[in-house]
C-alpha positions as CSV (number, residue, x, y, z in Angstrom):
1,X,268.1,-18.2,98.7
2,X,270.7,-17.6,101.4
3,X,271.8,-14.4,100.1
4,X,268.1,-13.2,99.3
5,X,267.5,-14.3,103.3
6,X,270.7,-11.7,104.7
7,X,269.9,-9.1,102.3
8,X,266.4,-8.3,102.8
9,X,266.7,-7.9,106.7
10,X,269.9,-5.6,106.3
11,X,268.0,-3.8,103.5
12,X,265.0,-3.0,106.0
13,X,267.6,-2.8,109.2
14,X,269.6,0.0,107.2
15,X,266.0,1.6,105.8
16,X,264.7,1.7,109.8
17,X,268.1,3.4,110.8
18,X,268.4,5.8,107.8
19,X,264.6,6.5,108.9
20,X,265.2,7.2,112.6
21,X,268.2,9.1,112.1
22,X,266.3,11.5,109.4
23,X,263.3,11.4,111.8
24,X,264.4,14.8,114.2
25,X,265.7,16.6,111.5
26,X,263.1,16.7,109.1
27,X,260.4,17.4,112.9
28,X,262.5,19.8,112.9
29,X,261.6,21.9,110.3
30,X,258.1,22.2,111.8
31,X,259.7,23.6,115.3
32,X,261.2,21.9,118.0
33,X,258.1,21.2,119.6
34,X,257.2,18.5,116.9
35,X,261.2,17.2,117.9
36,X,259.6,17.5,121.9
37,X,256.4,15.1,120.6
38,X,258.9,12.6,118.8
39,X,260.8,12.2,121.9
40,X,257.8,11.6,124.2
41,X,256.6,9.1,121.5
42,X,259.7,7.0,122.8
43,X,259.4,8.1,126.2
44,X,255.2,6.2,126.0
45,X,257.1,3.3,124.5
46,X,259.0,2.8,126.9
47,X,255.9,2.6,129.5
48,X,254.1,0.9,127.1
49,X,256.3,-2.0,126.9
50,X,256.5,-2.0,130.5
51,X,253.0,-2.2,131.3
52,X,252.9,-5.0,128.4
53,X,254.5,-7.5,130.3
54,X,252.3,-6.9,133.1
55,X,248.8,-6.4,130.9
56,X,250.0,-8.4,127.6
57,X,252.1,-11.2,128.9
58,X,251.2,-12.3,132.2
59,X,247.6,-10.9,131.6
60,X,247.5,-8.9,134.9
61,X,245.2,-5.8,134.5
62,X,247.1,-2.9,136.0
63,X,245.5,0.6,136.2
64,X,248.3,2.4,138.4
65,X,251.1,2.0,136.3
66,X,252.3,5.5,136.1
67,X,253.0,5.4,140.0
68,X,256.2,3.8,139.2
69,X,256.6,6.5,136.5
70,X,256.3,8.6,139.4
71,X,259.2,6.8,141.5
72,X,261.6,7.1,139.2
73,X,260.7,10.8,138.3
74,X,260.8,11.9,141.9
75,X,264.0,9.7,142.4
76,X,266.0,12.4,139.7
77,X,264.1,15.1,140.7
78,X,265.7,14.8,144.2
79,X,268.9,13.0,143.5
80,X,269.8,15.7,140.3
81,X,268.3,19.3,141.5
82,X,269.1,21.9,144.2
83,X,266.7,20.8,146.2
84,X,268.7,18.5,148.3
85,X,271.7,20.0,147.1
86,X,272.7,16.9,145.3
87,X,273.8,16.5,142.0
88,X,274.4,12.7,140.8
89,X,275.1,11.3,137.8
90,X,273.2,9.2,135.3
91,X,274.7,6.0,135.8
92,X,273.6,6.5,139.6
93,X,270.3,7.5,139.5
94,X,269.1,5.4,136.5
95,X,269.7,2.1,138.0
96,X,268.2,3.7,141.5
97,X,265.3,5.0,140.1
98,X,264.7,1.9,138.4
99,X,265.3,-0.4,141.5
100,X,262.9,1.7,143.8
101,X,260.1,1.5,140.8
102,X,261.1,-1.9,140.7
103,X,260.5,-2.6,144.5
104,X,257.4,-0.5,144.4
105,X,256.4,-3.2,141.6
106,X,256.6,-5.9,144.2
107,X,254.9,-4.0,147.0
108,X,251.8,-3.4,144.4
109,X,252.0,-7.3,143.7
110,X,252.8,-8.8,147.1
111,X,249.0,-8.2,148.0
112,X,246.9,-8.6,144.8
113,X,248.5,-12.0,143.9
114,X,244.9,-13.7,144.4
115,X,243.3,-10.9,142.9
116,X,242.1,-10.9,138.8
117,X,239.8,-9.2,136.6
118,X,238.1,-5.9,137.9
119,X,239.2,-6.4,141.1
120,X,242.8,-6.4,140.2
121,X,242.3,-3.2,138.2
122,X,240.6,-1.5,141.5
123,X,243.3,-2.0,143.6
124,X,245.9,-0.9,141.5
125,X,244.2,2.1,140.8
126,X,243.9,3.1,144.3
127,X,247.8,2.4,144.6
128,X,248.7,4.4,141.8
129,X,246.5,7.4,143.3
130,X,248.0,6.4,146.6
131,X,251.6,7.7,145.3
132,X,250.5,10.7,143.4
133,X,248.4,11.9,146.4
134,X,251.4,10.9,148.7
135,X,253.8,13.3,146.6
136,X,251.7,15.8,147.3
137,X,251.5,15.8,150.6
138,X,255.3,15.1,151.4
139,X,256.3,18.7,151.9
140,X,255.7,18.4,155.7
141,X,256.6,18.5,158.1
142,X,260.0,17.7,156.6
143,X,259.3,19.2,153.0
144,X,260.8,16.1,150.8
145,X,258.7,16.6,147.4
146,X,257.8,20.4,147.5
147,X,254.1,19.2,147.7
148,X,252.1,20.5,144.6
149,X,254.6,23.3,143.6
150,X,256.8,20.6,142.4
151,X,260.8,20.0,141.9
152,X,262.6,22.7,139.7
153,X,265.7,23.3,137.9
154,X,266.4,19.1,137.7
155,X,269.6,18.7,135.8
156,X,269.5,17.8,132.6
157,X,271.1,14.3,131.4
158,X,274.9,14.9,131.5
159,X,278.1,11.9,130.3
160,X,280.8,14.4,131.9
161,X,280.8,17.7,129.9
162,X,278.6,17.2,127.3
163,X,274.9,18.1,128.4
164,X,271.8,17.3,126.4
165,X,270.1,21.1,127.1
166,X,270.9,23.7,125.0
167,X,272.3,23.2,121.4
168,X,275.4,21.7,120.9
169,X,277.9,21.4,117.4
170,X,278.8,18.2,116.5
171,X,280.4,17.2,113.5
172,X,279.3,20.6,111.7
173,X,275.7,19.9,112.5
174,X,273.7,21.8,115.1
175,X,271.8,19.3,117.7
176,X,269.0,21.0,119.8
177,X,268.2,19.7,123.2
178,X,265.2,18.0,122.1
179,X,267.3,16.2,119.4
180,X,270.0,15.4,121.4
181,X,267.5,13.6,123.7
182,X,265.7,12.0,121.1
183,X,269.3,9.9,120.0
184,X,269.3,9.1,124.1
185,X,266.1,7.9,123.9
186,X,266.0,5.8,119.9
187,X,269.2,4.3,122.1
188,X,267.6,3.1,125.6
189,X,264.5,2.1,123.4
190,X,266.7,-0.2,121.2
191,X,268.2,-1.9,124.6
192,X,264.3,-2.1,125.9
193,X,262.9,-3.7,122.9
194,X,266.0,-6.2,123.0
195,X,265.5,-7.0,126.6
196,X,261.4,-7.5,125.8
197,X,262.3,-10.0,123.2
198,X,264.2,-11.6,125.2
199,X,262.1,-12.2,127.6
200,X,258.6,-13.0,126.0
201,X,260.5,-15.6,123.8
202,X,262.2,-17.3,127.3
203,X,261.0,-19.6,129.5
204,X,259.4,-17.2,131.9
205,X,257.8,-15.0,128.6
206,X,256.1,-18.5,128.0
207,X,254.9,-18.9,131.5
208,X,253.7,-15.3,132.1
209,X,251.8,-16.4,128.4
210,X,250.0,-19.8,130.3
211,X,248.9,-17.6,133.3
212,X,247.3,-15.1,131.0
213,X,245.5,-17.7,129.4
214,X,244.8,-20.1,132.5
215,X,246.2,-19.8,135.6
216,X,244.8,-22.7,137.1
217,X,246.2,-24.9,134.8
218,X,249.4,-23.3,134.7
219,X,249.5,-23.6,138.2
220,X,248.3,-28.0,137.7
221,X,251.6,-28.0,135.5
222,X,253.5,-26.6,138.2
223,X,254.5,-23.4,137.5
224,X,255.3,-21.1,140.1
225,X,252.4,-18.3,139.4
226,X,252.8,-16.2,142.9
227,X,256.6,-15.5,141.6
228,X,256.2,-15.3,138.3
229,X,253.2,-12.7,138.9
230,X,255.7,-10.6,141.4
231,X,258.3,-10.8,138.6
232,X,255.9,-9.3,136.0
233,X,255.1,-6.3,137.9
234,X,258.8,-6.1,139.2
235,X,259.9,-6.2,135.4
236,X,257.2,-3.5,134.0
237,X,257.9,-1.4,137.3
238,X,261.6,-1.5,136.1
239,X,260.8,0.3,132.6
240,X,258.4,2.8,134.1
241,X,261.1,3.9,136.7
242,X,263.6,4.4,133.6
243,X,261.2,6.5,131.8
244,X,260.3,8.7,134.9
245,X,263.9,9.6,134.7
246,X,264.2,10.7,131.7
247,X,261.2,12.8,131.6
248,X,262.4,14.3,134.9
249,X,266.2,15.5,133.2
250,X,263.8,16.4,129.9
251,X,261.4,18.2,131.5
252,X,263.7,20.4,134.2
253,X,260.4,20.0,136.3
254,X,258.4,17.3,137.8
255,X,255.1,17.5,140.0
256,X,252.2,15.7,140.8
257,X,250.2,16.6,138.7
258,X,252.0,15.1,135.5
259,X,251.4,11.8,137.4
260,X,247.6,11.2,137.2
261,X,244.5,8.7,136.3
262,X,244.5,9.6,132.9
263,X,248.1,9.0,132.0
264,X,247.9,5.1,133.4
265,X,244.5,4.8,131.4
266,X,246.5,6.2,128.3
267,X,249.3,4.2,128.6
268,X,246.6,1.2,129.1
269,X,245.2,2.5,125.8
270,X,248.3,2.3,123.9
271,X,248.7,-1.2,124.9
272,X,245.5,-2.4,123.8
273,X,245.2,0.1,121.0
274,X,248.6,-1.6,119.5
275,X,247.9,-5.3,120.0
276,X,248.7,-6.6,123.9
277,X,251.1,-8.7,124.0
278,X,252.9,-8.0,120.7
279,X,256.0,-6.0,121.2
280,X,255.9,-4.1,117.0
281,X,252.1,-3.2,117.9
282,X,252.6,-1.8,121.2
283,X,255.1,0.5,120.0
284,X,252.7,1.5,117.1
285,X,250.0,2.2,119.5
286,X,252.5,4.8,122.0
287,X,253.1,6.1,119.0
288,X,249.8,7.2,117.5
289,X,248.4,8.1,120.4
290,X,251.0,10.1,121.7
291,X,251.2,12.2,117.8
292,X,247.9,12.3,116.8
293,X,246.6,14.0,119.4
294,X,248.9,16.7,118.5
295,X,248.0,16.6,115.0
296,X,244.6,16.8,115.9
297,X,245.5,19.7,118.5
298,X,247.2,21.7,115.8
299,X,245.2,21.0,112.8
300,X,241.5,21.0,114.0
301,X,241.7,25.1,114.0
302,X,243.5,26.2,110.6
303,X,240.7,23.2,109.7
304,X,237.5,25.3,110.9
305,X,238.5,28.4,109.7
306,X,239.4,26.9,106.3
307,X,236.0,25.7,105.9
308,X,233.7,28.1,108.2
309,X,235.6,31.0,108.6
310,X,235.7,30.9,112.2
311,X,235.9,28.9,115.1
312,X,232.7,27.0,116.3
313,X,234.5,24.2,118.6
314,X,237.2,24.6,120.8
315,X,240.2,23.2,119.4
316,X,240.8,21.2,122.7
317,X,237.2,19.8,123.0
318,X,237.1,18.8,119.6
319,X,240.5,17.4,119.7
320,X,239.4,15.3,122.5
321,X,236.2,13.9,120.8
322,X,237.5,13.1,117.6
323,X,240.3,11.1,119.3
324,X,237.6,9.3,121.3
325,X,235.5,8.5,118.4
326,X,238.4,7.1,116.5
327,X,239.4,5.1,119.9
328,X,236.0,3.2,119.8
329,X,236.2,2.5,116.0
330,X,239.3,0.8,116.3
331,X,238.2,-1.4,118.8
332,X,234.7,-1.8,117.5
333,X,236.5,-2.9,113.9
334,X,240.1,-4.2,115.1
335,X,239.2,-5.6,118.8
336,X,242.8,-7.4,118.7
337,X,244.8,-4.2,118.1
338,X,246.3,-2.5,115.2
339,X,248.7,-4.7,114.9
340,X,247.7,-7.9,117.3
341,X,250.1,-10.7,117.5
342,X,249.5,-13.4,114.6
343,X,249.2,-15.9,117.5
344,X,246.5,-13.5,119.0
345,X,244.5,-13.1,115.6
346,X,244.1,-16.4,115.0
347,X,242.5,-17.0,118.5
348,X,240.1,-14.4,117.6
349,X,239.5,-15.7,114.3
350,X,238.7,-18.6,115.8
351,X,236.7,-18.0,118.8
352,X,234.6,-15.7,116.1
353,X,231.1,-17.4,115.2
């Protein structure tokens, strides 16, 4: 029984890493832009899990997330370009970009501690518009941000000589950029999923859990809610700062634009799509809706003029509905997620008539 216990997590352990090391490779063979999609699968995995332990732990409904996206994005993007002249490394910016996302976390939460519900979500919608609208008008009259032409030529992620752009040989094989990054980011997302178990199975993962179901009486049982609240949003801030980085050194580009509504209400979808609070199924739903869409975007036209023989529906449009429809299924069928917590399931499947 012992041995059958050790070997059947190694077997999966060593099946997952055999998986994710295959995983660019075989993308590749579609193009490096499938390799590009993989490696902002990870990237929305990492915000996901962020806004998780706002939205899916401590219950807190956050609608600006991608503002401290934005921080740490705009921290690279002027710390590692020729715009300031400054070129730092990675194990300077990182942890800045992340400690500035992290204080913006705490200014977002400082005054909506006695907020909830829709009233929460409005306020931290205006904040996260408050930032992208800010970094657009930060070009005078000192020019900081470049307003809406946005920072260029950010340098890529760099450990001394070795850079992640271009292609590189190693060990006979031939690693594009976009692989190279996608081995930085299976790495950072290993040490973020580690850190998220971590905390939802401590002391504080349990309290954030009792103030998501009931802060008054977690509050009658004397837990601190105001600090534990500030630390949520201080924590998911964290991960969204990390992330802005990345996508800053990937990208070589960064402007406001890549910073709006719609990205904090998908990154709110993924959550929720996935199963909130549940660390496997938020993963799953970065995932999906970060490829499908793709799949959708490059399949719905070879699709039409296999059938019709033309094109009757923009690609785009239809790309767009489909994903929609399938959105409202899901949660019409599967309100608890893809892959809800079993914790979370049983709720439901008790609360159902």
């Amino acid at each position: 029984m012992k041995n059958g216990q050790f070997f059947r997590p190694t077997v999966s352990i060593g099946l997952l890493a055999t998986v994710l090391v295959a995983l660019p490779f075989v993308a590749a063979l579609g193009g490096q832009a499938w390799v590009r999609i993989l490696d902002f699968a990870i990237l929305y995995a990492f915000l996901a899990l962020g806004l998780n332990i706002v939205v899916g732990l401590a219950g807190l409904l956050d609608l600006g997330y991608i503002a401290f996206y934005a921080v740490g994005a705009y921290t690279w993007a002027l710390l590692a370009s020729p715009h300031f002249g400054l070129h730092w490394p990675i194990w300077a910016i990182l942890p800045l970009g992340a400690g500035l996302a992290c204080f913006a976390g705490v200014l977002l939460g400082s005054p909506t501690l006695k907020l909830r519900g829709d009233y929460l979500a409005i306020v931290t919608l205006g904040f996260g518009e408050i930032v992208r609208i800010f970094m657009n008008n930060l070009n005078a009259p000192i020019n900081i941000t470049n307003g809406p032409q946005g920072i260029t030529l950010i340098d890529p992620v760099s450990f001394g000589a070795f850079k992640f752009s271009g292609t590189t040989q190693i060990f006979g094989l031939s690693l594009s950029g976009p692989q190279k990054y996608y081995f930085l980011l299976v790495a950072l997302a290993i040490l973020v999923i580690i850190v998220n178990l971590r905390l939802q199975n401590s002391r504080i993962g349990r309290a954030w859990q009792a103030i998501r179901e009931d802060e008054i009486a977690a509050k009658a049982v004397g837990i601190n809610t105001r600090n534990l609240k500030l630390l949520a949003f201080a924590m998911g801030a964290s991960f969204g700062g990390i992330a802005g980085g990345i996508f800053s050194a990937m990208q070589g580009f960064v402007s406001p634009e890549s910073f709006s509504l719609i990205e904090s209400i998908m990154i709110l979808a993924m959550v929720v799509l996935g199963g909130m609070g549940h660390i496997p199924g938020v993963i799953l739903g970065a995932v999906l809706l970060t490829v499908l869409p793709e799949v959708l975007r490059y399949g719905v036209g070879p699709l039409q003029m296999a059938l019709f023989g033309k094109m009757l529906v923009d690609p785009e449009s239809l790309r767009m509905l489909v994903f929609g429809l399938a959105l409202v299924l899901v949660m019409r069928f599967k309100p608890a997620g893809l892959w809800p917590s079993p914790e979370r399931k049983r709720e439901l499947q008790e609360a159902a008539p």
